[in-house]
N, C-alpha and C positions, 0 to 999 in steps of 0.2 A: 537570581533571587530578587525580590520583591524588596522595595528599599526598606519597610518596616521590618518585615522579615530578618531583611540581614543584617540591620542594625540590633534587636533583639538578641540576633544568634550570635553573635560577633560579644555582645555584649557580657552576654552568659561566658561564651567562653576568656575575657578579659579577667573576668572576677574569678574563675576558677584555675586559670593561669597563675593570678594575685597569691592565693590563696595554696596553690600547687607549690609555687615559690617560696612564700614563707615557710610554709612546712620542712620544706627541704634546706632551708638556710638555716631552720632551728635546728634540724639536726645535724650540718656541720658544724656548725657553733658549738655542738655539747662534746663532738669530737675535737674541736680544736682547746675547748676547755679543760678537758681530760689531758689535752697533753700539755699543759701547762701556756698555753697562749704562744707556743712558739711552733713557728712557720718550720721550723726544721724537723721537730719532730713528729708534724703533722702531715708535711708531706710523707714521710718517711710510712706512717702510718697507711695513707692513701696509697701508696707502692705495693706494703706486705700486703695489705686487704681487697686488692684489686680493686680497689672503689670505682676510681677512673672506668672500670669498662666493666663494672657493673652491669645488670637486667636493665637496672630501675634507669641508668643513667645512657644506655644504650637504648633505651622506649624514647627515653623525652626527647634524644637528639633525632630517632625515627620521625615522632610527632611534630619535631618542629618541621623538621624535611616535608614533612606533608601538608602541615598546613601554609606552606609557601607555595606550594606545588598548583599544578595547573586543578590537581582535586580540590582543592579546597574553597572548590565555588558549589563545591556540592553538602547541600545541607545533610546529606543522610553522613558522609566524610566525617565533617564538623563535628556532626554528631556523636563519633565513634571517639573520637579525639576527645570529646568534654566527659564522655564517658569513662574512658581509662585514665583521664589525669581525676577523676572522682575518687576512681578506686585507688588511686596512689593514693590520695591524701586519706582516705580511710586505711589503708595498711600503715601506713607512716605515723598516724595519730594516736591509732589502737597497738602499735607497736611498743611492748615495756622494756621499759632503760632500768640497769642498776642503777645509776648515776647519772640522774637528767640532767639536763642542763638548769646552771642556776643563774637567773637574773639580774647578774649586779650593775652597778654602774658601768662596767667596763663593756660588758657584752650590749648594752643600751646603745655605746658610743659604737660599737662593731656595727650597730642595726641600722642606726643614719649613715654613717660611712658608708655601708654596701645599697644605701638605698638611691646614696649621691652617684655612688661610683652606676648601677643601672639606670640612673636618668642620662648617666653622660653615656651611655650604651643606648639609650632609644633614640638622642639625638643622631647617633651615628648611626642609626637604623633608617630613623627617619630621612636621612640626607640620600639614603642610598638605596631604598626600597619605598615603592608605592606599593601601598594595598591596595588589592583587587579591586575590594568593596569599599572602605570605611576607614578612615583613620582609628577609629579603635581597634581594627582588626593589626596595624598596624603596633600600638601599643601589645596587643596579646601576642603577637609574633616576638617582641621583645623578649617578654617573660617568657615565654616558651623556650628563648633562646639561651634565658640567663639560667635557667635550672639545670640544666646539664654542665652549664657552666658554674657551678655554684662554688665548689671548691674553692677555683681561680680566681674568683669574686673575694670570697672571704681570705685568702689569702691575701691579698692587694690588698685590702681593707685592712689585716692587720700590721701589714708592712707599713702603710701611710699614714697608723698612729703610734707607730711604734715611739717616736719621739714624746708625741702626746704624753703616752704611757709612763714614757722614763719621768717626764718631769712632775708628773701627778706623782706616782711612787716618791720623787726625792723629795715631795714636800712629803708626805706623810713619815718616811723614815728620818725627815729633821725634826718631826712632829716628836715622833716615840723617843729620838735621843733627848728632847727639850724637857719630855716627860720624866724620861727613867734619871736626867742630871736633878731633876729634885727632888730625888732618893739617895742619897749618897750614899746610905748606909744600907743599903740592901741587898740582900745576900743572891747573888745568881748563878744558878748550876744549869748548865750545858749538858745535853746528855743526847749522844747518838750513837751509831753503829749502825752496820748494816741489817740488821735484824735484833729483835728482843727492846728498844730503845721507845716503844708507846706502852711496854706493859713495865718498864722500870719507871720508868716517868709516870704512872699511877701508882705502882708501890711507894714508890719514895715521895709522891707527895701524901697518900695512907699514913707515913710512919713520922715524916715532918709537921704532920698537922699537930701531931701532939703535943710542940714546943713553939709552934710558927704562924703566923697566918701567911699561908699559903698561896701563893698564884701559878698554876701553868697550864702552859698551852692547849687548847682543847684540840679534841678529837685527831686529826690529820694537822691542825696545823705548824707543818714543821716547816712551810718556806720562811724564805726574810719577809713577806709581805702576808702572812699569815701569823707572824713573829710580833712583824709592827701595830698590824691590827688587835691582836690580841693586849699588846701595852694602851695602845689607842682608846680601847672600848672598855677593856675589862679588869683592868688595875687599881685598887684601890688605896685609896689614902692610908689606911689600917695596913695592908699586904707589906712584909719585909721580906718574904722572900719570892725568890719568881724562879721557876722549874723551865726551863726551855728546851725542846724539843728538836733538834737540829735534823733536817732530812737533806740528801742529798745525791745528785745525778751524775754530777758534771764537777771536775776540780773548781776548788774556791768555791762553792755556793757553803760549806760550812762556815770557811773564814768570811764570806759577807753577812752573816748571822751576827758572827764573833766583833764585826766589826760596829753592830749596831748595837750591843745588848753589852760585850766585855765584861763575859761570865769569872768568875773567879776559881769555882769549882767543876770539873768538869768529869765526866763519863762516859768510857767509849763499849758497848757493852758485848760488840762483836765487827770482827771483821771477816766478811767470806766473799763468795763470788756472786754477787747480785748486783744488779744492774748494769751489768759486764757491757751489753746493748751500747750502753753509752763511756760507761769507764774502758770499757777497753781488755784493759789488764785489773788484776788483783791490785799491782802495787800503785794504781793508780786510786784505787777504792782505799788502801792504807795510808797513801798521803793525804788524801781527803777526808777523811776520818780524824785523822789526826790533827788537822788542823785544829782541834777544841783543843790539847791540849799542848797547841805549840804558840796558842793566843793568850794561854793562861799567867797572867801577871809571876811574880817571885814567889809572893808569899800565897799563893794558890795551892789548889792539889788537885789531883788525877787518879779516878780508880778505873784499872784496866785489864781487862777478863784476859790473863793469861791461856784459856783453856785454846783460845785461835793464835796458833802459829806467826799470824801476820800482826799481832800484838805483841808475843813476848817478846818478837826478834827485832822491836822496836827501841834502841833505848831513848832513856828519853833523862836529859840535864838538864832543863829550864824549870822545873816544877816538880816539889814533891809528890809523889803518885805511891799507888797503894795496889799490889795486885794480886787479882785472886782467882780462883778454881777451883772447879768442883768436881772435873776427870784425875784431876793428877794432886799432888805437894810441892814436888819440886818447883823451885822458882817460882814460890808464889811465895806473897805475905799471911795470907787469910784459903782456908780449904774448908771444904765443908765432908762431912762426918756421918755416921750413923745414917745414912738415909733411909727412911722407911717411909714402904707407900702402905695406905690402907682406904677402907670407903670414906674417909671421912678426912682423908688428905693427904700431909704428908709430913715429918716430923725430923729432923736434921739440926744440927752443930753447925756453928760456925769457929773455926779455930786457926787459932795465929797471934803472934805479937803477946803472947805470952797469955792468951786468955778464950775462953770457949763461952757461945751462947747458944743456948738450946732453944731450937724455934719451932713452933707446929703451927700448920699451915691449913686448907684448905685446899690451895694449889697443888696440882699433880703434874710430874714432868720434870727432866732435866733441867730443861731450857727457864723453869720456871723457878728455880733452886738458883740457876745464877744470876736470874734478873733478880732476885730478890736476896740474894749475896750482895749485888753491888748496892742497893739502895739503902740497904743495912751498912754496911760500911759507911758509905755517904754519914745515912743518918748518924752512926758514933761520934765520925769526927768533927761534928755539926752542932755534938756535946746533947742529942737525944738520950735522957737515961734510959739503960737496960731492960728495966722493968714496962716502959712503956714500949719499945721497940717491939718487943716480947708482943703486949699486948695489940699493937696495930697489927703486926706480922698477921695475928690470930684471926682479925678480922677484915683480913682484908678479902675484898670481893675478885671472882674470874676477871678480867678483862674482854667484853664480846669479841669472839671470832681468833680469838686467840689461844687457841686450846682451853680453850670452855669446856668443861664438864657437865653434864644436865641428863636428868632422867625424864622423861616422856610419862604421861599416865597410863601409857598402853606397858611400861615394863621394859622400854628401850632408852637405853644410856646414849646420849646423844656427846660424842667431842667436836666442837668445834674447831675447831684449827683454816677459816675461810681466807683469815687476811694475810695477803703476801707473802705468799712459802717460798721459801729456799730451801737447796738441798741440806743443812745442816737441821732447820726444823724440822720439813718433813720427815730424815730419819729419826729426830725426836719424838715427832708424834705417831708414827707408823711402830713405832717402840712402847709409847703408851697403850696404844690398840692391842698389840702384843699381849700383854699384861693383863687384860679383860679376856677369862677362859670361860665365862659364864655360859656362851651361847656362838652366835656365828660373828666373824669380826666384820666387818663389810665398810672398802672404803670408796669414795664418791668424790671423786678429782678430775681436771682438765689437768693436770700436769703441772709445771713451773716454767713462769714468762722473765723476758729481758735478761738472757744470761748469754748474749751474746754469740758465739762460733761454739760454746760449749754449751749452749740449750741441750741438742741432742742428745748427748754424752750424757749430762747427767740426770733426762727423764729418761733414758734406759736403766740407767743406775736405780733409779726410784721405782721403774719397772719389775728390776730383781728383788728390791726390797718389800714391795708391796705380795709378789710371788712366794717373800719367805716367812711372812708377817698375816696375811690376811686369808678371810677364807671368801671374799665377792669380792669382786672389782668392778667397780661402775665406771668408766671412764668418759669422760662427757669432753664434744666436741670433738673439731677436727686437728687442731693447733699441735699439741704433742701426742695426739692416739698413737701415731706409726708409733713412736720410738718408745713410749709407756710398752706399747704391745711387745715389741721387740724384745723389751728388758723382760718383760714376762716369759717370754716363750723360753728365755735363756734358762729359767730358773723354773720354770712352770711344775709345780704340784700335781699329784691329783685332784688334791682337795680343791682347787684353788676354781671357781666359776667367774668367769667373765661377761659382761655387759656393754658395749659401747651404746653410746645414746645422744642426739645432739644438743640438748638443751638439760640445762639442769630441771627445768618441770620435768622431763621424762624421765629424768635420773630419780627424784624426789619419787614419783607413781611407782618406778621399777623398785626403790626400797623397800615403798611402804605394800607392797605386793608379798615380799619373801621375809622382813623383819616381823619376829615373834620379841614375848617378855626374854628378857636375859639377853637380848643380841647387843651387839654395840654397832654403831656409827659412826667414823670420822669421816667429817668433811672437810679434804686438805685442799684446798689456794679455793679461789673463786675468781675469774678472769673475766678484768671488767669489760664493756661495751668495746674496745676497742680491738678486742680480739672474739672471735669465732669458735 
């Protein structure tokens, strides 16, 4: 080639290399975000999802091989090369995320890191490889090299701010304790469990607003640094009380919450088998749960859903605790009564400790009777009168995605149920659907994730139950189909039609093809980017 030529050509493909690169580093980055910024769980991730030997990531290591190669003096080559890394980056671009990545300071600092860490990658290129043609051809061999290498990149990257990280984090959590010490009087409840513990944490902040000003956590943020930020940014001078949200993976992430915040009042609203992936065992998800209310001072209290096994067989002597149910009486302080569903909600007692309150709701669902027992309770002892309890209870709104109820203007009752099923909600909500005889029931699920050596077991379980409960099955993706189908075939209907689909768009077209007025819709789990 012709020195202008190749300088030209060489050029083109440098900036499209650039350009190939970032793209594919943003999209690690939004998986490493998803898992929480930690290098274990992300590898873990890249293992189940084949990432590593991927299409996408078996072309570029092709690409790079060829543009080293004795071909690569040939313009038409080049050519082909600047062409397929075009159309990666337009599949990659026009590619939709539930859950993009979000820009913060941290991932800014992940972007110069992996930028340092590929300079000291081109000098070792450059030490040990001469290009054909052009020292920029040289540089795009680089990037060619590092995109397949992308993972390994951002990996290293975040291992060698790891320190960085901690010490940023411990200034901002000496920040929120500096904060919350000049509150002394400020009431703070703890509230987690392995499920039900983001729609109690807006019921109970509904029913405490009426005697309180209010603060808690928004939306997801239940780590310790979604904890601190939210004291940091959104607490104010007026707020006496603060609602905190505790989520949890891994023993001790409850008690490092407990240790920043030292709740007084605390709520554990269920204990089951989710996130098994990482706990292990159940009694590992019970000690960790527990830790709210084994952090909880003397003169504290603890209200604790008897209706899970792995709470009542809990005792517990450091803190008075109050517990209640809504399957059973026994060994409980508080049960709930009279339940009645109808279109306009749902209307239930609360009874115990020598006293009954009659509540109507909007809320439909079991699951939704006991998040809104324990926040009630809460609220009494918090000295919320009756009459207004009564009243918030009334107005309180769904929580999105959390067995939402909703009608369509076309005449279809839409339940939501998208965020984070387990198997004790999904048979909640596969029970709800049940209950809708208006029309056809039709449910639209990938299954339930992170339950460890028992995933299998119990989406065949949810297979039999949707086989006894529903009249479509739309089951979207590949992750739990076998064993969803399995459970079906065990229990299989006549009535019962089946759908597999790979993407929820196809799932969405396939309903809106056979839903008429009167039918219902639940859409149980919604499985984020990280899964298939």
């Amino acid at each position: 080639m012709e020195l202008d030529i190749a300088f030209t050509i060489f050029t083109l493909l440098a900036v499209v290399s650039v350009v190939l690169f970032g793209t594919v580093i943003t999209k690690d980055l939004q998986m490493l975000q998803q898992n929480s910024y930690r290098n274990e769980r992300y590898t873990r991730w890249i293992t189940s999802s084949g990432d590593t030997l991927s299409v996408r990531r078996l072309l570029n290591a092709a690409l790079f091989i060829l543009i080293i190669s004795l071909f690569a003096r040939s313009i038409f080559v080049i050519g082909i090369v600047i062409a397929v890394m075009i159309a990666e980056c337009i599949v990659l671009m026009t590619r939709k995320s539930k859950k993009p990545l979000v820009f913060t300071k941290r991932v800014w600092r992940l972007f110069i890191t992996i930028n340092v860490l590929t300079w000291v990658l081109a000098a070792l290129v450059a030490a040990f490889y001469n290009a054909p043609h052009h020292p920029i051809h040289t540089f795009a061999t680089v990037m060619m090299l590092a995109t397949p290498l992308s993972s390994a990149i951002v990996i290293a990257a975040n291992w060698l701010l790891k320190p960085v990280e901690k010490s940023i984090n411990n200034h901002y959590v000496d920040d929120a304790r500096r904060i919350l010490a000049q509150k002394p009087d400020m009431i703070i409840v703890g509230i987690t469990g392995s499920y039900g513990k983001t729609s109690t944490k807006h019921y109970l902040n509904r029913i405490l607003s009426e005697k309180y000003s209010v603060l808690m956590t928004p939306g997801s943020y239940n780590t310790p640094m979604g904890v601190v930020r939210t004291i940091r940014e959104m607490l104010q001078p007026y707020n006496n009380l603060f609602i905190v949200e505790m989520g949890a993976k891994n023993i001790g992430d409850i008690k490092e919450i407990c240790d920043i915040v030292h709740p007084t009042f605390g709520i554990i609203t269920a204990v089951g088998e989710q996130h098994l992936e990482s706990f292990k065992t159940i009694e590992n998800v019970q000690r960790t749960k527990f830790e709210l209310i084994d952090a909880l001072p003397a003169d504290g209290f603890g209200v604790l859903n008897n209706d899970f096994p792995y709470i009542a067989n809990r005792p517990v002597d450091n803190v008075e605790t109050c517990r209640y149910t809504v399957k059973r009486e026994s060994g409980s302080d508080y049960h709930a009564e009279d339940i009645a569903y109808s279109a306009r909600g749902t209307t239930f007692k609360i009874v115990g400790r020598g006293k009954s309150l009659e509540l109507s709701t909007r809320l439909v669902g079991e699951c939704n009777i006991s998040n809104l027992m324990a926040a009630v309770i809460m609220a009494m002892r918090l000295g919320v009168p009756d009459n207004k309890i009564q009243y918030a209870v009334s107005k309180i709104e769904q929580v999105e995605h959390r067995l939402n109820v909703k009608r369509t203007p076309a005449g279809i009752t839409i339940i939501d149920d998208a965020f984070n099923s387990n198997p004790d909600g999904s048979g909640m909500a596969l029970d709800v659907l049940a209950g809708m005889t208006g029309g056809k029931r039709i449910v639209i699920t990938p299954g339930m994730i992170e339950l460890g050596s028992k995933q299998e077991h119990y989406n065949e379980l949810f297979g039999e139950h949707i086989a006894e409960t529903c009249d479509v099955a739309i089951i979207v993706g590949e992750y739990n189909r076998e064993a969803i189908l399995n459970g079906i075939k065990r229990k299989r209907s006549d009535k019962l039609i089946v759908h597999t689909v790979p993407t929820f768009a196809e799932a969405q077209k396939k309903m809106l093809e056979m839903a008429k007025a009167g039918d219902t819709v639940l859409y149980e789990n919604d499985l984020p980017d990280t899964f298939k």
